[in-house]
N, CA, C and O of each residue as an XYZ file, in Angstrom:
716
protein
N     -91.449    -72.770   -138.515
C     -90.577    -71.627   -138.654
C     -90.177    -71.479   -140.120
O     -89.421    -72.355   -140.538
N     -90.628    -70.329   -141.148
C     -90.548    -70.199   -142.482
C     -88.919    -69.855   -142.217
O     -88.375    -69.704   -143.310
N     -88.212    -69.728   -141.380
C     -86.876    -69.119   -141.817
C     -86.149    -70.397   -142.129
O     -85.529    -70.527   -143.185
N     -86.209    -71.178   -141.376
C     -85.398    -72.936   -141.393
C     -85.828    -72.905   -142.456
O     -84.805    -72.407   -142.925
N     -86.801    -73.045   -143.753
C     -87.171    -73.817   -144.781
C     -86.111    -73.207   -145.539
O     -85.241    -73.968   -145.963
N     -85.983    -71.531   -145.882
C     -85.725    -70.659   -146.326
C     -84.337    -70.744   -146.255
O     -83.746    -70.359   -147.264
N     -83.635    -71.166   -145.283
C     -82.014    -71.550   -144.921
C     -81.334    -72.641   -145.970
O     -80.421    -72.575   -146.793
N     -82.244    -73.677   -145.523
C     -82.088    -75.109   -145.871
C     -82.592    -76.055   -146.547
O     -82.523    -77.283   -146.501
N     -83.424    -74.856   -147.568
C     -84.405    -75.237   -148.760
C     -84.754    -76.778   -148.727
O     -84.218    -77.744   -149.270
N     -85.922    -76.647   -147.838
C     -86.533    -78.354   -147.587
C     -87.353    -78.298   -148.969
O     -87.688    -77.362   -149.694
N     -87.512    -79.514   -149.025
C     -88.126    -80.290   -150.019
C     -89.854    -79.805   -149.494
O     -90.679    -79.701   -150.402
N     -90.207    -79.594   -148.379
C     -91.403    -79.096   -148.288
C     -91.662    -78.962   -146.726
O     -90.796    -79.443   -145.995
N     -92.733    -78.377   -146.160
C     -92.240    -77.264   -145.132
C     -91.725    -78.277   -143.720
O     -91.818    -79.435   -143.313
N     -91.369    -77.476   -143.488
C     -90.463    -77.913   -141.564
C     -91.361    -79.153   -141.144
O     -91.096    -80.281   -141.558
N     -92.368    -78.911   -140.357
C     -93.105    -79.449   -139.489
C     -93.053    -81.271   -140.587
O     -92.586    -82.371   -140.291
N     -93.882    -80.686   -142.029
C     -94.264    -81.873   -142.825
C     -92.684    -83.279   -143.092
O     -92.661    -84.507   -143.182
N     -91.514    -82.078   -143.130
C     -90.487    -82.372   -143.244
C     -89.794    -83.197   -141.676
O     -88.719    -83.780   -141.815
N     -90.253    -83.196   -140.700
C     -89.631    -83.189   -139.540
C     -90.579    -84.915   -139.469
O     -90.127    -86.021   -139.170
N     -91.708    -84.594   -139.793
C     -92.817    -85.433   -139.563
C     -92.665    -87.198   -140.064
O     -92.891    -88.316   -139.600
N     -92.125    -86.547   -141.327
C     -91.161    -88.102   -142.552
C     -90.200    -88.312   -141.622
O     -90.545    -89.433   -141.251
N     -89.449    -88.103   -141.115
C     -87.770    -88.655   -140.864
C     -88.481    -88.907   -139.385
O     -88.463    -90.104   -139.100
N     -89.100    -88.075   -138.382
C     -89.085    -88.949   -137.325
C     -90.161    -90.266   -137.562
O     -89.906    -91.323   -136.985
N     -90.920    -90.197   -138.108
C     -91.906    -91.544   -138.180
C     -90.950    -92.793   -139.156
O     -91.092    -94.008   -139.024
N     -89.906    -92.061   -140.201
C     -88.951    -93.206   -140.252
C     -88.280    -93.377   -139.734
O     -87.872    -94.482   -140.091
N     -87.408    -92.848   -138.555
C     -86.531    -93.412   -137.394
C     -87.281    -94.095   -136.970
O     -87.196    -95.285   -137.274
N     -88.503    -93.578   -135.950
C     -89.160    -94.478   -135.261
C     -89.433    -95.932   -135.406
O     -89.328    -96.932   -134.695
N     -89.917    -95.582   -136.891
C     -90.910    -96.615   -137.354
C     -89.196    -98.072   -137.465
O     -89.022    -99.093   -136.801
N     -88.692    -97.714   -138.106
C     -87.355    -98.165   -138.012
C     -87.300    -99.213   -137.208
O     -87.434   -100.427   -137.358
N     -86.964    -98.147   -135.883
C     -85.818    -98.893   -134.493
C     -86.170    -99.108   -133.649
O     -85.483    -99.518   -132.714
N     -87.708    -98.875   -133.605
C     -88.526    -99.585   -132.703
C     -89.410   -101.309   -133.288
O     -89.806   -102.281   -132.645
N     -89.410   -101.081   -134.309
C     -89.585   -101.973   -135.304
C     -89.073   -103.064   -134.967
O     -89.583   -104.052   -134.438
N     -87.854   -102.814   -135.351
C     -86.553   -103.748   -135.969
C     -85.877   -104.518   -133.786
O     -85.240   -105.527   -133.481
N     -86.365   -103.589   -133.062
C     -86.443   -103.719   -131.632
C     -87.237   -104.773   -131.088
O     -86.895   -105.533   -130.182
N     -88.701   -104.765   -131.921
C     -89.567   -105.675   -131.294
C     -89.055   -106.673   -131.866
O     -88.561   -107.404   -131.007
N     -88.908   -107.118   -132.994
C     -88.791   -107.560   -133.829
C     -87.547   -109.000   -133.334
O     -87.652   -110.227   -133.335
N     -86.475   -108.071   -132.975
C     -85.598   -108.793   -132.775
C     -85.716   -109.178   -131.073
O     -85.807   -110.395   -130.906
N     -85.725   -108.741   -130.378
C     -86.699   -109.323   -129.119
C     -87.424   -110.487   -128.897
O     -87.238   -111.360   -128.049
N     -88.187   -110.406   -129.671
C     -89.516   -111.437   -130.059
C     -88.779   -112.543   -130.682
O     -88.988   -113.654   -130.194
N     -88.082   -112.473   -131.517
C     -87.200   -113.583   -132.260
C     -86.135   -114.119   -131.155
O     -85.351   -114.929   -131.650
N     -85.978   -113.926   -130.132
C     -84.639   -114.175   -129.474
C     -85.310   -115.438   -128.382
O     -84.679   -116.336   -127.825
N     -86.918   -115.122   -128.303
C     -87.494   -115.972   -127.225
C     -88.540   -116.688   -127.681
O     -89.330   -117.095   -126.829
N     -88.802   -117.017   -129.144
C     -89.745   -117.720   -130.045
C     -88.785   -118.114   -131.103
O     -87.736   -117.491   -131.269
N     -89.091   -119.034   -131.751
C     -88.964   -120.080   -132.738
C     -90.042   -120.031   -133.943
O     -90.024   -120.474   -135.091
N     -91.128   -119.193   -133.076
C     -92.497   -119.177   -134.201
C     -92.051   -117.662   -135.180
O     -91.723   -116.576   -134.700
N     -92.140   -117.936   -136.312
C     -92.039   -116.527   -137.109
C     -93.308   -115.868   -137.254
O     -93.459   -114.647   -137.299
N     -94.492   -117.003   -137.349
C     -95.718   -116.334   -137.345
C     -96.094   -115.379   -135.805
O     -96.701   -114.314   -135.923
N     -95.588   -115.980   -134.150
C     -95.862   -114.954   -133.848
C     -95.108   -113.874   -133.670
O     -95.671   -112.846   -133.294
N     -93.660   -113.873   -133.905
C     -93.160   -112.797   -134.147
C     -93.963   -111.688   -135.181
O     -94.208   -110.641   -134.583
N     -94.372   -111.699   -136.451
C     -94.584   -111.244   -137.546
C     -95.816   -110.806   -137.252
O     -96.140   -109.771   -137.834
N     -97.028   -111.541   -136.126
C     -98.440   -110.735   -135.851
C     -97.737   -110.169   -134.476
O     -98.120   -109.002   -134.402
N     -97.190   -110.352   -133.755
C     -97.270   -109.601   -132.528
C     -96.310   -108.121   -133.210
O     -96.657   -107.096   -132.624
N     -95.489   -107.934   -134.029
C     -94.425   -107.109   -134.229
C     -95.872   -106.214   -135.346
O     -96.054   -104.997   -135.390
N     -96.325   -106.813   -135.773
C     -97.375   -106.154   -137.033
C     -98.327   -105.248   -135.815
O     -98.409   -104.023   -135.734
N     -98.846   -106.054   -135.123
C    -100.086   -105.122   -134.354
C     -99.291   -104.125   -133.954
O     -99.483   -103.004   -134.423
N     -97.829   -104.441   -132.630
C     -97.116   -103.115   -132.314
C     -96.384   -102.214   -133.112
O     -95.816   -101.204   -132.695
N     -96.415   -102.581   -134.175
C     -96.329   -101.529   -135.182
C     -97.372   -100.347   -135.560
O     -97.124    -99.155   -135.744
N     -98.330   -100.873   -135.609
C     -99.672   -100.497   -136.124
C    -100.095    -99.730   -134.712
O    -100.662    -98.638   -134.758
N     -99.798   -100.341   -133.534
C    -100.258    -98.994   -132.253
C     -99.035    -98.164   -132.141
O     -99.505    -97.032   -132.022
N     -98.071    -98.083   -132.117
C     -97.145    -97.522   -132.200
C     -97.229    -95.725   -133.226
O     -96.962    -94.568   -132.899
N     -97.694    -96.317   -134.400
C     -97.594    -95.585   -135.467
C     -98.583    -94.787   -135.262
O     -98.296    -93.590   -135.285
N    -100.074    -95.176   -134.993
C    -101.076    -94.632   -134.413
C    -100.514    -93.674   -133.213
O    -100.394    -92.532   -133.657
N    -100.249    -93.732   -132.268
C     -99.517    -93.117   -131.180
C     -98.376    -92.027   -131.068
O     -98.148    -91.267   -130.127
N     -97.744    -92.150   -132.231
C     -96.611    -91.040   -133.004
C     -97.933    -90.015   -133.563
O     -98.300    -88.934   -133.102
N     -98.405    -90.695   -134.571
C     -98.647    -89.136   -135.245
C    -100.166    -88.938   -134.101
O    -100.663    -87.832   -134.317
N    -100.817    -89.593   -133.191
C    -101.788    -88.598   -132.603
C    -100.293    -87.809   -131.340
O    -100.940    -86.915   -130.796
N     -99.421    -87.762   -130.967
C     -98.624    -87.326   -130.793
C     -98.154    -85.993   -131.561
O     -98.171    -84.879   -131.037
N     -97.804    -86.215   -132.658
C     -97.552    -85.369   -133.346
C     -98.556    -84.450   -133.507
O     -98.307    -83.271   -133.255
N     -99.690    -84.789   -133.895
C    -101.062    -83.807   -134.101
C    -100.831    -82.813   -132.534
O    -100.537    -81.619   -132.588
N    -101.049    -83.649   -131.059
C    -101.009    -83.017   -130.184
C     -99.695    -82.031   -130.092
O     -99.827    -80.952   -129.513
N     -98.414    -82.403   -130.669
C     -97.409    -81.668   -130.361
C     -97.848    -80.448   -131.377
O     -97.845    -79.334   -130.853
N     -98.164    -80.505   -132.535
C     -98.017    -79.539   -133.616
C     -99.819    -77.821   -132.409
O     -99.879    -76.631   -132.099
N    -100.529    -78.861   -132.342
C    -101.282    -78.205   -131.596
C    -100.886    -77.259   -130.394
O    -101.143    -76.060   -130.293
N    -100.394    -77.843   -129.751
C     -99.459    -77.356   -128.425
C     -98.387    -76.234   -128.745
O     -98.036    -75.376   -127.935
N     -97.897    -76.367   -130.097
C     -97.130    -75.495   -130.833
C     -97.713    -74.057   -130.798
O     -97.310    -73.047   -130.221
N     -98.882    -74.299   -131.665
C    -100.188    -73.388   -131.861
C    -100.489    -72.662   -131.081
O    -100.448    -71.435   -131.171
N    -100.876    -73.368   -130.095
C    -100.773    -72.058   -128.753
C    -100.178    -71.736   -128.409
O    -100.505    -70.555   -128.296
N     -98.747    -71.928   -127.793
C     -97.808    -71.081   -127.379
C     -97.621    -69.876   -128.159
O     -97.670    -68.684   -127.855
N     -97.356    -70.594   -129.425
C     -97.581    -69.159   -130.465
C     -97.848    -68.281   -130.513
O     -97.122    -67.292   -130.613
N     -98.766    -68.319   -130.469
C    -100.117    -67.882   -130.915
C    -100.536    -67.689   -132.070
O    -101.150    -66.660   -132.351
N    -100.237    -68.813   -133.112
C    -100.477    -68.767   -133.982
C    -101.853    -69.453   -134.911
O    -101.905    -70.590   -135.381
N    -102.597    -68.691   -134.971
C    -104.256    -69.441   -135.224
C    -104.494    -69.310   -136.863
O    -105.555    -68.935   -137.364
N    -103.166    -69.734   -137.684
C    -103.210    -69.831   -138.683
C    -102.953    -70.984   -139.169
O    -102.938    -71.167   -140.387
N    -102.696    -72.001   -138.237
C    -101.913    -72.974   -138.713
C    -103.591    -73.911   -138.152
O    -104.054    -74.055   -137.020
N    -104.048    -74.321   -139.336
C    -105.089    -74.805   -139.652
C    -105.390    -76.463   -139.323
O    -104.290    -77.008   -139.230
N    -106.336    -77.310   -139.144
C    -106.743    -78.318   -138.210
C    -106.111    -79.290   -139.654
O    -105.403    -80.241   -139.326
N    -106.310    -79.112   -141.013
C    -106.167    -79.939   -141.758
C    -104.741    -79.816   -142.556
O    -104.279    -80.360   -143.559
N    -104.210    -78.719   -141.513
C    -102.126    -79.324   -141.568
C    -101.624    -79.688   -140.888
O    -100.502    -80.143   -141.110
N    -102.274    -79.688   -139.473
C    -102.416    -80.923   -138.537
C    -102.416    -82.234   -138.906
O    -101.573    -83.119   -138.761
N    -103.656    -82.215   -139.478
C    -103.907    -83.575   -139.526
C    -103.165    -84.263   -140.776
O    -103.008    -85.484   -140.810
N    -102.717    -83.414   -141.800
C    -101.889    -84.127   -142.698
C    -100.567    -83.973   -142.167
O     -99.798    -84.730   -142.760
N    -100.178    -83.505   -141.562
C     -98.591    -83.885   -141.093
C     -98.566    -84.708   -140.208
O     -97.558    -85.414   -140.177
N     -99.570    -84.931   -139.224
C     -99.709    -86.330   -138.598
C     -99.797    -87.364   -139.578
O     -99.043    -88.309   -139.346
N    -100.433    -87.453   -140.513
C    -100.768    -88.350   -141.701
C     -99.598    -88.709   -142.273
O     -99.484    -89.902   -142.553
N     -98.395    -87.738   -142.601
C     -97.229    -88.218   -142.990
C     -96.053    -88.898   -141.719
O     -95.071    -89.636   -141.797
N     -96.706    -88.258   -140.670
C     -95.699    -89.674   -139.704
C     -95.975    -90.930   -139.635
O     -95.263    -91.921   -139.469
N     -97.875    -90.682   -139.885
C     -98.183    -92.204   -139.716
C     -97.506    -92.915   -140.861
O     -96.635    -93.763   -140.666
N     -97.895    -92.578   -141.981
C     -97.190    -93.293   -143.341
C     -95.793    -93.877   -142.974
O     -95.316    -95.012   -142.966
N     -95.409    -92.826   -142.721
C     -94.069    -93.156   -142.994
C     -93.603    -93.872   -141.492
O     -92.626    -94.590   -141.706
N     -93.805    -93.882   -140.765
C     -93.610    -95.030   -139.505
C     -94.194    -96.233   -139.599
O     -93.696    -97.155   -138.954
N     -95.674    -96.534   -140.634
C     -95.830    -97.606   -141.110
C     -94.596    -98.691   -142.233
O     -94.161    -99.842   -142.253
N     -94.449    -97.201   -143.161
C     -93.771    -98.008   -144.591
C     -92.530    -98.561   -143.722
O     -92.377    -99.776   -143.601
N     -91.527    -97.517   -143.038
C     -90.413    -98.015   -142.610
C     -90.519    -99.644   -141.966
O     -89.984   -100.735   -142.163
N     -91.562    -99.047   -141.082
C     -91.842   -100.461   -140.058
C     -91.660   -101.677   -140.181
O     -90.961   -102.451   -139.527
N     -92.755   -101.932   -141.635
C     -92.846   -102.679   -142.097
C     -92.082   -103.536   -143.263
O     -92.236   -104.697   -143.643
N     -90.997   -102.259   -143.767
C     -89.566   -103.066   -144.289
C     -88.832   -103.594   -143.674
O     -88.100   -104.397   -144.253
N     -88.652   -103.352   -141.926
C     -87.741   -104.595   -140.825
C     -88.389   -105.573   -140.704
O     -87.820   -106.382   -139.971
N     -89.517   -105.973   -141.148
C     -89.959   -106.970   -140.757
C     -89.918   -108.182   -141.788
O     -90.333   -109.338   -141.710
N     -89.234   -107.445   -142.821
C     -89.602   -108.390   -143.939
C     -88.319   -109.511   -143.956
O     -88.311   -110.508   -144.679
N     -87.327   -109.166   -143.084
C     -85.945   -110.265   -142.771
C     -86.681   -111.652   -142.262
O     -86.395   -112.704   -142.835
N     -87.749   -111.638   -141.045
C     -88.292   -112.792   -140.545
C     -88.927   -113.502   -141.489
O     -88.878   -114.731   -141.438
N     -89.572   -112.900   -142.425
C     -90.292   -113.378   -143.678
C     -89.528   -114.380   -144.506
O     -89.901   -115.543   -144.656
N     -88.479   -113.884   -145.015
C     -87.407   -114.735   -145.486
C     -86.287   -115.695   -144.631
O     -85.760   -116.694   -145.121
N     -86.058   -115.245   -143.408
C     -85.200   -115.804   -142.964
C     -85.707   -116.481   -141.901
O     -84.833   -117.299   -141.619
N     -86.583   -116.605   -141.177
C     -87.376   -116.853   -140.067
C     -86.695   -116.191   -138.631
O     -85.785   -115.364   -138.579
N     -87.297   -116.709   -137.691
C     -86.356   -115.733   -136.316
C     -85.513   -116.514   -135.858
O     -85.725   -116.737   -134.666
N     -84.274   -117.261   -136.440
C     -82.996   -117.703   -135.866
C     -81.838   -116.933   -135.989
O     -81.992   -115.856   -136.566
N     -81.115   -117.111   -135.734
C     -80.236   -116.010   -135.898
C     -79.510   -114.946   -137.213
O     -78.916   -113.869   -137.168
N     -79.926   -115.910   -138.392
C     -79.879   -114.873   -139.705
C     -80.927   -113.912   -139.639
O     -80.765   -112.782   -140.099
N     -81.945   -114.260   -139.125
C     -83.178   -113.289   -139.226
C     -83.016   -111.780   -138.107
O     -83.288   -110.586   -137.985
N     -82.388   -112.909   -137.513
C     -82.350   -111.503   -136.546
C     -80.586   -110.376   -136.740
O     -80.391   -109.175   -136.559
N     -79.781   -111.347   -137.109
C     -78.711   -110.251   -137.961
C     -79.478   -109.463   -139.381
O     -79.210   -108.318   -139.742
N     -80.141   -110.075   -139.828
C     -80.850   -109.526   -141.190
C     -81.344   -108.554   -140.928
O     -81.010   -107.589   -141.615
N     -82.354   -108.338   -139.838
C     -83.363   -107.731   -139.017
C     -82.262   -106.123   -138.968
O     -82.526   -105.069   -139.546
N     -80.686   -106.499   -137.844
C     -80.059   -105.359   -137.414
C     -79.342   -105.100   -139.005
O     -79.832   -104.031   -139.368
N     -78.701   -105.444   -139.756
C     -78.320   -105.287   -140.552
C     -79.060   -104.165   -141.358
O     -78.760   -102.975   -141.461
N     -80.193   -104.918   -141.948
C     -81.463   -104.023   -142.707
C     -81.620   -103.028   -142.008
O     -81.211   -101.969   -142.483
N     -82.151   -103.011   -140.877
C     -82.183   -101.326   -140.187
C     -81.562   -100.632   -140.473
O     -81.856    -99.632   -141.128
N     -79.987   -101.090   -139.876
C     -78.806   -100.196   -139.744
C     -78.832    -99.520   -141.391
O     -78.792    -98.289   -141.401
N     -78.865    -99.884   -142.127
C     -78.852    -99.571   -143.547
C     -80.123    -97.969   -143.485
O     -79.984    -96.746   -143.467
N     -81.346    -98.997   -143.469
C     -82.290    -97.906   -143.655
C     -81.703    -96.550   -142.770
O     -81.340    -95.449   -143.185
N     -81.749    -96.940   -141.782
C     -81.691    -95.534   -140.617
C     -80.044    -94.536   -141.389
O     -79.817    -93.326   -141.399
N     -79.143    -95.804   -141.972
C     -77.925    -94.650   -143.005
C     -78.549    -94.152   -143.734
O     -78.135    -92.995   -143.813
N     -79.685    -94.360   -144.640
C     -80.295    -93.724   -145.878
C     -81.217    -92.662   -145.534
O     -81.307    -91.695   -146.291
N     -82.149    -92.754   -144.121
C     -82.712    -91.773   -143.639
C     -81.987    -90.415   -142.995
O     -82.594    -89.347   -143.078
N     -80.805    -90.467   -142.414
C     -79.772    -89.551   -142.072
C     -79.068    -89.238   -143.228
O     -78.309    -88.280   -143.079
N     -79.078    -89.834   -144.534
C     -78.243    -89.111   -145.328
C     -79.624    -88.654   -146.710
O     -79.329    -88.066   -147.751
N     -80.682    -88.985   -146.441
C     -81.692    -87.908   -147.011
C     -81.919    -86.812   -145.894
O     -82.301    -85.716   -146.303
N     -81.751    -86.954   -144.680
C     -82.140    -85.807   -144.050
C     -80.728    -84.937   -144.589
O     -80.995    -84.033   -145.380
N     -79.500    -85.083   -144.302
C     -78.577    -84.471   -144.377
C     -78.453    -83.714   -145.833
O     -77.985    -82.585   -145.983
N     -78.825    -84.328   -146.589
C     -79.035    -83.739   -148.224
C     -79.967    -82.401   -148.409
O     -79.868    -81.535   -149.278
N     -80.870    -82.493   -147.363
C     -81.603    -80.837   -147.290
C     -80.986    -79.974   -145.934
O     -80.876    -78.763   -146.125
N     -80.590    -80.470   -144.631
C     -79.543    -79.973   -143.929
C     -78.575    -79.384   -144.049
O     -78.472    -78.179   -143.820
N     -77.358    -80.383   -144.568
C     -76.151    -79.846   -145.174
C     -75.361    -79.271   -143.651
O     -74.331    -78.601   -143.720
N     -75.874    -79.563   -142.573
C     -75.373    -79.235   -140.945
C     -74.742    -80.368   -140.410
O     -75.446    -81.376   -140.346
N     -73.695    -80.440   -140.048
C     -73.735    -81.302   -139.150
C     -73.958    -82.999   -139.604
O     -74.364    -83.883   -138.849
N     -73.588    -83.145   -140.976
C     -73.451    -84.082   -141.762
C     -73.361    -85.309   -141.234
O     -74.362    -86.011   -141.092
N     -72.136    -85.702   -140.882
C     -71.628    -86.867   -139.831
C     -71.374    -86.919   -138.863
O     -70.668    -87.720   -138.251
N     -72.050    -85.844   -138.490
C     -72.574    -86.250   -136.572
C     -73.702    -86.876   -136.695
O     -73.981    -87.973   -136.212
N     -74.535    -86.023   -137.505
C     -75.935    -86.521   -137.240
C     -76.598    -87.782   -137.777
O     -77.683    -88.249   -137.430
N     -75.590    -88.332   -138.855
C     -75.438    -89.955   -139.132
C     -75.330    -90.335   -138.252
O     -76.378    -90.786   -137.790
N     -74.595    -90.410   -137.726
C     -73.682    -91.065   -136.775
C     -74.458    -91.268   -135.290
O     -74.353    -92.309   -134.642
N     -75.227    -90.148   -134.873
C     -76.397    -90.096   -133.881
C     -77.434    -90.940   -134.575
O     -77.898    -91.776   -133.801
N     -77.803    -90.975   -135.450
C     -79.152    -91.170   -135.875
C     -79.067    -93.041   -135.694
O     -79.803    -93.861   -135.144
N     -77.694    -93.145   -136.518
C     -77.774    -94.982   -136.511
C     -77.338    -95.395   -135.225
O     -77.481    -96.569   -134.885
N     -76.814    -94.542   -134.466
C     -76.277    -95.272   -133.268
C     -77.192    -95.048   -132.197
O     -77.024    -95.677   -131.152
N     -78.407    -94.013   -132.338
C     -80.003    -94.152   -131.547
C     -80.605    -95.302   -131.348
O     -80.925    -95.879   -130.310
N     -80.802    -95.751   -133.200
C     -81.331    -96.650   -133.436
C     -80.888    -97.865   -133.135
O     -81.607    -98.550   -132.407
N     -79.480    -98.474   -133.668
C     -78.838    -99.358   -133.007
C     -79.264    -99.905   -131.560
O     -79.972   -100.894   -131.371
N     -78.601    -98.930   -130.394
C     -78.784    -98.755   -129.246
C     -80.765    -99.296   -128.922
O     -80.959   -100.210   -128.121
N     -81.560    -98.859   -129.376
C     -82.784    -99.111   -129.052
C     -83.514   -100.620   -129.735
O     -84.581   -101.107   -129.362
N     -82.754   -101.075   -130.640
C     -82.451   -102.443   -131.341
C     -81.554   -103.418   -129.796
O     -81.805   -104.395   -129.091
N     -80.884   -102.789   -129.879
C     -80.327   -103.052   -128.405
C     -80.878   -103.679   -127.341
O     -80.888   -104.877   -127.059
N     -81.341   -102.734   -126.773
C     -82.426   -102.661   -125.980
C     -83.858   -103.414   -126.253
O     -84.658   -103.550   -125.327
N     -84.091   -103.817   -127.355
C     -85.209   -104.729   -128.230
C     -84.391   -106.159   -127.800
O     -84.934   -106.954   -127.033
N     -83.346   -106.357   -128.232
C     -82.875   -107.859   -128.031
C     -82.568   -108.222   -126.409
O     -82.917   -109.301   -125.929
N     -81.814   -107.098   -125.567
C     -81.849   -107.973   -124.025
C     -82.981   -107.568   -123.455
O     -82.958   -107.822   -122.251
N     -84.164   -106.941   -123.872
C     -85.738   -107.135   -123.394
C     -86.202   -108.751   -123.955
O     -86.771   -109.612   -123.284
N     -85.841   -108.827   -125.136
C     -86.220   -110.627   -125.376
C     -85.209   -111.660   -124.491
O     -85.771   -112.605   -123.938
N     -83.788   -111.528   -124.335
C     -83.164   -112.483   -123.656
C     -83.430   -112.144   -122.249
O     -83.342   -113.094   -121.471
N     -83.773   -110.862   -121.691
C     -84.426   -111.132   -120.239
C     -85.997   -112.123   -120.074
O     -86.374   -113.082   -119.400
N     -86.360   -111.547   -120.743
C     -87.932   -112.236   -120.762
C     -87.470   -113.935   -121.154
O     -88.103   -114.772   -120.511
N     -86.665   -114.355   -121.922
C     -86.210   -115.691   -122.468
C     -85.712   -116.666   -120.966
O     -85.919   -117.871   -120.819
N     -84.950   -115.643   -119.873
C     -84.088   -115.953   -118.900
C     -84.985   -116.135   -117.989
O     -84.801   -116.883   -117.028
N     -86.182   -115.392   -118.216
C     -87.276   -115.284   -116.828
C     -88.231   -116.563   -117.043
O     -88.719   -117.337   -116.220
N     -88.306   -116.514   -118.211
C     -89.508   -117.953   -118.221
C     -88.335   -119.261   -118.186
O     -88.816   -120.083   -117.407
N     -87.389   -119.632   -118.557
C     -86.816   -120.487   -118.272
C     -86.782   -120.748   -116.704
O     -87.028   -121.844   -116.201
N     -86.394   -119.428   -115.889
C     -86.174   -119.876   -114.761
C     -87.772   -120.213   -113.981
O     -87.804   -120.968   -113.009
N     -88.726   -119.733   -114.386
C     -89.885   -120.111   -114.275
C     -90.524   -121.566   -114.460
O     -91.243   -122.272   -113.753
N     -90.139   -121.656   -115.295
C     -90.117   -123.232   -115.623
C     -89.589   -124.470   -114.915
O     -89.724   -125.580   -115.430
């Protein structure tokens, strides 16, 4: 939609613009989810760090062929047969990026800290940070809805970090009692 750009003078158009911030939420708080999960029911940092690396890497893959399909799906309803296969595929290209780069900055707490419990406060900590800096670059071309949409954005993420750690202490509770 050229009128949103035109409102809210993005840094560059809607779709490409929409494409960065959700592949860095994602990449984020799903990240920083496995991440801390995996650390809650291992001791090993190495397999935290390959199992959290591969689901990163399908994950990210899975957003932007997502995105390609959503931006497509767009297209037709439209009917708009201007919007060309190779701005597709580069605005998928910028979710992937950027759901990689994010991704792969939560992961870098286990690196240094291993997965005991600094690693995994490091882990929520570091997120929580990034996902403030991603809501307050989105908000800088917005200018809407300022500190709500902080405020949604880290407490999404949070919440699904959340949900990353009692998926590891259930799974932690199930093999114990298995045992």
């Amino acid at each position: 939609m050229p009128w949103l750009r035109s409102k809210v003078n993005l840094p560059f158009a809607r779709d490409r613009f929409e494409s960065l911030l959700t592949g860095a939420e994602a990449g984020i708080a799903t990240t920083a989810a496995i991440v801390v999960g995996l650390a809650v029911t291992t001791n090993s940092s190495g397999i935290v760090l390959l199992s959290a690396g591969i689901t990163l890497f399908i994950q990210a893959f899975n957003a932007a062929g997502g995105r390609y399909s959503a931006l497509r799906t767009a297209q037709e309803i439209s009917g708009n047969e201007n919007f060309r296969l190779h701005t597709r595929l580069f605005t998928s290209l910028i979710q992937l990026v950027s759901h990689l780069l994010f991704g792969v900055l939560v992961i870098i707490p286990v690196v240094h800290y291993g997965t005991g419990v600094q690693g995994i406060w490091a882990t929520f900590i570091l997120a929580t940070i990034l996902l403030s800096l991603v809501a307050t670059y989105k908000s800088a071309y917005i200018k809407k809805h300022v500190l709500q949409d902080g405020i949604e954005l880290v407490l999404v993420g949070v919440l699904v970090m959340l949900v990353g750690l009692n998926a590891g202490l259930t799974l932690e509770l199930v093999l114990q009692l298995a045992a």
